[in-house]
One Martini backbone bead per residue (centre of mass of N, CA, C, O) as a GRO file, in nm:
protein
  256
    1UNK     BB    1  -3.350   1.064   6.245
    2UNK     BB    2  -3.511   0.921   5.971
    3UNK     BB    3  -3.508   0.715   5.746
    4UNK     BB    4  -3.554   0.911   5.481
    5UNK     BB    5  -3.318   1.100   5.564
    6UNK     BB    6  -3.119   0.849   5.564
    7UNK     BB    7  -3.173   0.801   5.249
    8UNK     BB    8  -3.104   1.096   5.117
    9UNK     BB    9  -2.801   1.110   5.189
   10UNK     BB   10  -2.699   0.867   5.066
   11UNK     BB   11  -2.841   0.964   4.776
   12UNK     BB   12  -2.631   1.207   4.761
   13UNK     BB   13  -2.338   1.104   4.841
   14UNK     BB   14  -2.337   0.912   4.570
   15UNK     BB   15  -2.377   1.171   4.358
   16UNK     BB   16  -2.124   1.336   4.421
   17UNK     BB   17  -1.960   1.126   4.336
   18UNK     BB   18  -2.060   1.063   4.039
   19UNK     BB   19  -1.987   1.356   3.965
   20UNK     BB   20  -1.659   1.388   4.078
   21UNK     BB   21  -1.572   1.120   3.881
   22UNK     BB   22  -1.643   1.253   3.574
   23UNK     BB   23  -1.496   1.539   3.627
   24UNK     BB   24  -1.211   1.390   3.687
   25UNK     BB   25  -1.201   1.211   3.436
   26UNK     BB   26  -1.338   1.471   3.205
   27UNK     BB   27  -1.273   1.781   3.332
   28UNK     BB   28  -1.605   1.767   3.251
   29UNK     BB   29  -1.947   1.875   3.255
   30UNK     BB   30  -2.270   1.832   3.180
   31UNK     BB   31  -2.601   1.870   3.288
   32UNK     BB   32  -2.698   1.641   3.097
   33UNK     BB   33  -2.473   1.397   3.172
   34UNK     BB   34  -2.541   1.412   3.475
   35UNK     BB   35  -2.839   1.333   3.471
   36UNK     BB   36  -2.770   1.069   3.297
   37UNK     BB   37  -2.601   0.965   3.537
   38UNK     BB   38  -2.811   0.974   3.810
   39UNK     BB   39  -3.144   1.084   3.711
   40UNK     BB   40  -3.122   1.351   3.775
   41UNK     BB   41  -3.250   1.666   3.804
   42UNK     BB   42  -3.135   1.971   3.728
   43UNK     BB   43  -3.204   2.117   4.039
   44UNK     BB   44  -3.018   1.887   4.162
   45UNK     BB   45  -2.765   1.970   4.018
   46UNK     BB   46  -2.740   2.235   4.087
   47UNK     BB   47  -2.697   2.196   4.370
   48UNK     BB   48  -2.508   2.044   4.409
   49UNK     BB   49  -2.264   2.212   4.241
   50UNK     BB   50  -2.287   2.446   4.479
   51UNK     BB   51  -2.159   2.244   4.674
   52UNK     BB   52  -1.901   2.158   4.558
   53UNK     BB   53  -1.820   2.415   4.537
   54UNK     BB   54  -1.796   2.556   4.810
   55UNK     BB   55  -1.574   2.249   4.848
   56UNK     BB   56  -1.387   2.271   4.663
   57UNK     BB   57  -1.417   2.063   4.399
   58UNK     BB   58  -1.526   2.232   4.198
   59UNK     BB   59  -1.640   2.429   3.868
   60UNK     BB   60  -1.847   2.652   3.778
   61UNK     BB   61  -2.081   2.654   3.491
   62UNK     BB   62  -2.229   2.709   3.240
   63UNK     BB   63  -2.385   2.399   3.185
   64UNK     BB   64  -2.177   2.292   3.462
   65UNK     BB   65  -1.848   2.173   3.496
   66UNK     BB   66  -1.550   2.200   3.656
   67UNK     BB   67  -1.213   2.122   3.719
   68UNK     BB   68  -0.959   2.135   3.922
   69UNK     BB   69  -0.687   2.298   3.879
   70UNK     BB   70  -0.414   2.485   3.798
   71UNK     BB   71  -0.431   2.473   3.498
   72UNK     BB   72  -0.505   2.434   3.193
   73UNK     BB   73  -0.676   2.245   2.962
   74UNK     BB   74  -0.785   2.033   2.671
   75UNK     BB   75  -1.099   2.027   2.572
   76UNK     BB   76  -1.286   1.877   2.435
   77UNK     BB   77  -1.504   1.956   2.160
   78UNK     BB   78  -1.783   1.862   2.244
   79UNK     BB   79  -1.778   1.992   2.463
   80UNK     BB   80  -1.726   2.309   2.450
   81UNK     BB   81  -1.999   2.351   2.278
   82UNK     BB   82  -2.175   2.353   2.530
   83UNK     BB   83  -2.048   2.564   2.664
   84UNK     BB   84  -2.169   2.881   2.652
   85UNK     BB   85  -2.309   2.890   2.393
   86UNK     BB   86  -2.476   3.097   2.381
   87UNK     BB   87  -2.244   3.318   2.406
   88UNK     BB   88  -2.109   3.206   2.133
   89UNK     BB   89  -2.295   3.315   1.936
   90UNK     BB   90  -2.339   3.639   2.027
   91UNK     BB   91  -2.051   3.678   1.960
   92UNK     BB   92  -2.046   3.561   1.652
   93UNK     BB   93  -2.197   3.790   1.608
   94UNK     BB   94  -2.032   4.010   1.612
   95UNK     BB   95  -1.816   3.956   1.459
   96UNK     BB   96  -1.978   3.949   1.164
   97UNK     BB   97  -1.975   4.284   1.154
   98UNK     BB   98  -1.658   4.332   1.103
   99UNK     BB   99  -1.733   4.198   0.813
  100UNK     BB  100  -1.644   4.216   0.451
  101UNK     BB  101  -1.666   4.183   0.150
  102UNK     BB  102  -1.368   4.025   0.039
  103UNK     BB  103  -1.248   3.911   0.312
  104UNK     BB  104  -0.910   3.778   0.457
  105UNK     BB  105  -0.942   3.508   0.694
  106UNK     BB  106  -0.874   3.417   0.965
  107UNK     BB  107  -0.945   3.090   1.156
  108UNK     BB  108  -0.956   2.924   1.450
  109UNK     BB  109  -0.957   2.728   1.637
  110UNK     BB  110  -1.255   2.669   1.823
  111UNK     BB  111  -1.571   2.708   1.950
  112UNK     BB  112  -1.628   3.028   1.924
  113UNK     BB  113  -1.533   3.031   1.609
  114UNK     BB  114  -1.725   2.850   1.492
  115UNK     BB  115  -1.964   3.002   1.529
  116UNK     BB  116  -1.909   3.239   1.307
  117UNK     BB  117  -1.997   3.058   1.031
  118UNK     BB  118  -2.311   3.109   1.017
  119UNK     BB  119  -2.238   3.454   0.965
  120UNK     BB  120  -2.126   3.460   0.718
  121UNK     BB  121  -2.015   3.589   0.439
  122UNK     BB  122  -1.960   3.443   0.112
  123UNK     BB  123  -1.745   3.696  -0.004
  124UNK     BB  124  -1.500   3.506   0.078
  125UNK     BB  125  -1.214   3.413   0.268
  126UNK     BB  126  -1.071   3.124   0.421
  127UNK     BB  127  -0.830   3.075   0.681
  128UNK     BB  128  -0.758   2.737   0.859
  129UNK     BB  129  -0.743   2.484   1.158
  130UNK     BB  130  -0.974   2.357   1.128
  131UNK     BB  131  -1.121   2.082   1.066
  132UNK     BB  132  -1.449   2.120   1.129
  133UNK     BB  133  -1.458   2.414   0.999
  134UNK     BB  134  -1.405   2.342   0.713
  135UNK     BB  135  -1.667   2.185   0.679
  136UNK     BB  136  -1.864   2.416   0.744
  137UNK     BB  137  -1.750   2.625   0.541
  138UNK     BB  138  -1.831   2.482   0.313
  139UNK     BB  139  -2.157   2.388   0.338
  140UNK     BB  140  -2.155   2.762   0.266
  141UNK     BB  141  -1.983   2.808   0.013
  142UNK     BB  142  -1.685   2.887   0.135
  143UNK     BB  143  -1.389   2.993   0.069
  144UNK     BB  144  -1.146   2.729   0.144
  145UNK     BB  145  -0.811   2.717   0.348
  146UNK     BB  146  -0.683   2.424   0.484
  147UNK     BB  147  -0.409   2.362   0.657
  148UNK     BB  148  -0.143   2.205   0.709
  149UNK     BB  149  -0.011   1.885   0.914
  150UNK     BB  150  -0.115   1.830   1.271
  151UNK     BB  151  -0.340   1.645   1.437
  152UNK     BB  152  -0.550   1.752   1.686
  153UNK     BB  153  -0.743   1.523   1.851
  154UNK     BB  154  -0.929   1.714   2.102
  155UNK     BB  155  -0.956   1.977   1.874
  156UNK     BB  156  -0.899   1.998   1.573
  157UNK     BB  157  -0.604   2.074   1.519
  158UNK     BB  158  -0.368   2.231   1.317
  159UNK     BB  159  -0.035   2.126   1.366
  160UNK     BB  160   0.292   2.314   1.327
  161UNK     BB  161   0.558   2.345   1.112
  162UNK     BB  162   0.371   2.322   0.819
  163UNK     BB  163   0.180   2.527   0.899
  164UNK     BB  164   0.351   2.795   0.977
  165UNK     BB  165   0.476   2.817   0.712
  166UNK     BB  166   0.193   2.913   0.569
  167UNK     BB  167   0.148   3.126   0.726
  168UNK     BB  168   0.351   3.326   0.678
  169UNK     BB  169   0.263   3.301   0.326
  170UNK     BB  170  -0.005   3.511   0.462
  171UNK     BB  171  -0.270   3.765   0.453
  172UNK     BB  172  -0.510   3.945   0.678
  173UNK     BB  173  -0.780   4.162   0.767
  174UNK     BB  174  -0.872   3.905   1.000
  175UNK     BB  175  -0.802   3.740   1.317
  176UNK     BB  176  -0.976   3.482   1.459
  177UNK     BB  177  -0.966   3.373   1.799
  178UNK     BB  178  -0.888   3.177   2.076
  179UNK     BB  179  -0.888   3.105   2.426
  180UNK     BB  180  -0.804   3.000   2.761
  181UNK     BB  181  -0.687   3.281   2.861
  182UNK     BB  182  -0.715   3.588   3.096
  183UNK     BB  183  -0.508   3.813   3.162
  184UNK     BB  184  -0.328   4.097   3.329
  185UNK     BB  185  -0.056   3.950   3.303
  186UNK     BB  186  -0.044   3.744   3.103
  187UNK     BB  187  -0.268   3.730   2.913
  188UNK     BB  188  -0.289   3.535   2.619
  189UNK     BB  189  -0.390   3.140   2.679
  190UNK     BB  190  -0.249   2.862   2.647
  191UNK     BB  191  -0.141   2.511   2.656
  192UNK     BB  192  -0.006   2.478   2.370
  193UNK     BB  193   0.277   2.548   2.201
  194UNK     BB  194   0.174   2.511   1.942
  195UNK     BB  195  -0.104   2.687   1.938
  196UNK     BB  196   0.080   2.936   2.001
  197UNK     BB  197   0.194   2.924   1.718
  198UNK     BB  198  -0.019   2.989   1.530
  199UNK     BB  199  -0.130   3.238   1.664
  200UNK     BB  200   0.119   3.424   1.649
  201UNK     BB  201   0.100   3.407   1.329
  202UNK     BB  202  -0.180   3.517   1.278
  203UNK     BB  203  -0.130   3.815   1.415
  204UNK     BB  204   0.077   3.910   1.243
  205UNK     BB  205  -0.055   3.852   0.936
  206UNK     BB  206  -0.285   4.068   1.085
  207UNK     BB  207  -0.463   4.377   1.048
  208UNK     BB  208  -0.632   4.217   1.253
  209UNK     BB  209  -0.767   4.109   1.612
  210UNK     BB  210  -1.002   3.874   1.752
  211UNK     BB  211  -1.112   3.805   2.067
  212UNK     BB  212  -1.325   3.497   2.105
  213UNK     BB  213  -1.444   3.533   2.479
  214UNK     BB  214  -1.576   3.412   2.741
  215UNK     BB  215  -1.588   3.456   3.058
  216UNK     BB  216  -1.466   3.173   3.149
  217UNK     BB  217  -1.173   3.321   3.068
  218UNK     BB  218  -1.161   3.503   3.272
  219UNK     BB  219  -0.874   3.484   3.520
  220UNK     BB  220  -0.710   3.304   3.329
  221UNK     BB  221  -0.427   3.044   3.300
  222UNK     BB  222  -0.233   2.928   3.086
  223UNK     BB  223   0.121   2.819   2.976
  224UNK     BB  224   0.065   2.998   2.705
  225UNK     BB  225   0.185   3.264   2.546
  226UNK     BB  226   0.047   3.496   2.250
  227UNK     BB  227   0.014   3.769   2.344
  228UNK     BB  228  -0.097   4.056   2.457
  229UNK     BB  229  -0.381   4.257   2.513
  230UNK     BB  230  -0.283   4.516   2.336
  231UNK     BB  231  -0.265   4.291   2.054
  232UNK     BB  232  -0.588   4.269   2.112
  233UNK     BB  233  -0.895   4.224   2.075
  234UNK     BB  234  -1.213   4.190   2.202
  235UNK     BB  235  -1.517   3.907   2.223
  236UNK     BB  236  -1.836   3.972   2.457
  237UNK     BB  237  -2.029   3.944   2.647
  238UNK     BB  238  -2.257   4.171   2.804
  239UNK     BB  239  -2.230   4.023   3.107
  240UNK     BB  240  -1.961   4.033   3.163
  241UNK     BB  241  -1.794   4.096   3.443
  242UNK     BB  242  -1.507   4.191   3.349
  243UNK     BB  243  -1.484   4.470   3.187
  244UNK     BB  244  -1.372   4.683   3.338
  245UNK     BB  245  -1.101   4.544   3.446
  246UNK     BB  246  -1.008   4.516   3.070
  247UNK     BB  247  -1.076   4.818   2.935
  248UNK     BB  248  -0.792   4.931   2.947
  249UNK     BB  249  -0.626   4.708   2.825
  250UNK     BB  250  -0.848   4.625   2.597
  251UNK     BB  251  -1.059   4.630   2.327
  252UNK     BB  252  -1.406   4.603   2.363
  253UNK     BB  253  -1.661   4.369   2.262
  254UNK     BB  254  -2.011   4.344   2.223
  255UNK     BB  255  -2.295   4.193   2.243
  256UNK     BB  256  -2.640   4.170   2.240
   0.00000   0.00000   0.00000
């Protein structure tokens, strides 16, 4: 082996650290943060990823990498909306084909639901616990309630007693969810115990439910069901692996 060789392996080594101790720190990370980390181009950081998932270090993501867990945790909302972007951009347009002018709908926190404020129309109400969505939503000009209670830091997500009290006494057309995992015998499930409870109570009070949610949701297990499979509708990527698997179990709609 060449000087340049074994220079190569050390900056190699190096990076992989890097890598290894930003997404272990902050339990995901993007391709731009990961290069603006190390100065190395997407390129290089995509091989690296391959590698570092081979040796079951990390689990690769559309877009970046994700912290090998147990559990689900839940991810900063400025990272969560970075990751599978296209993919919830093109499920939000999909899923606004489904509202009618005059409907009344519950907006769940969560990125891919955020998404969907875009493709609004106008002549509707929305009623959200999305600190974020709120904001959002007034800025489109659209009639905005949003739930009171206690804010979660890293979601920007409003739980509590007194969100699901307020939550229990209104009716709607259409509930959008987010979850953090999907699986065949769990069901739709979240990490937060409080946000599984908003998310049960606004299920209920919908005559439609509608779970927003990419690939890298499918065959993901989280602490806490809020669903059955059964009891809400799908709404995934066209390119989604896992759709006949989950096909018999609730129905899926397809984005284009």
């Amino acid at each position: 082996m060449n000087l340049n060789q074994g220079d190569d392996i050390v900056l190699t080594v190096n990076r992989h650290e890097k890598i290894l101790n930003y997404v272990n720190d902050y339990n995901s990370a993007t391709l731009q943060q990961l290069c603006d980390l190390t100065g190395a181009s997407e390129s290089t950081i995509r091989r690296d990823l391959s590698t570092l998932e081979s040796l079951n270090k990390l689990k690769r993501v559309h877009g970046g990498a994700q912290k090998i867990t147990r559990q689900i945790i839940d991810q900063d909302m400025t990272i969560k909306q970075q990751l599978f972007h296209d993919e919830k951009v093109a499920i939000a347009k999909a899923a606004s084909k489904l509202i009618t002018e005059e409907s009344l709908l519950f907006i769940d926190a969560g990125s891919s639901t955020y998404e969907l404020i875009a493709f609004l129309p106008k002549h509707i109400h929305v009623v959200t616990n999305g600190l974020n969505h709120a904001h959002a939503l007034l800025q489109q000009g659209i009639n905005t309630t949003l739930v009171g209670g206690q804010i979660k830091m890293n979601t920007q997500a409003i739980i509590g007693y007194q969100a699901i009290k307020m939550l229990e006494q209104l009716n709607f057309d259409i509930a959008f969810i987010g979850a953090n995992g999907i699986d065949l015998k769990a069901g739709f499930t979240t990490p937060d115990s409080l946000e599984s409870n908003m998310k049960q109570v606004a299920i209920s009070q919908s005559k439609q439910s509608f779970i927003l949610a990419d690939e890298s949701k499918f065959n993901e297990i989280a602490f806490h069901r809020f669903a059955q499979l059964d009891e809400c509708e799908i709404i995934t990527n066209k390119d989604n692996p896992y759709i006949k698997q989950y096909s018999n179990m609730s129905s899926i709609h397809l984005s284009k």
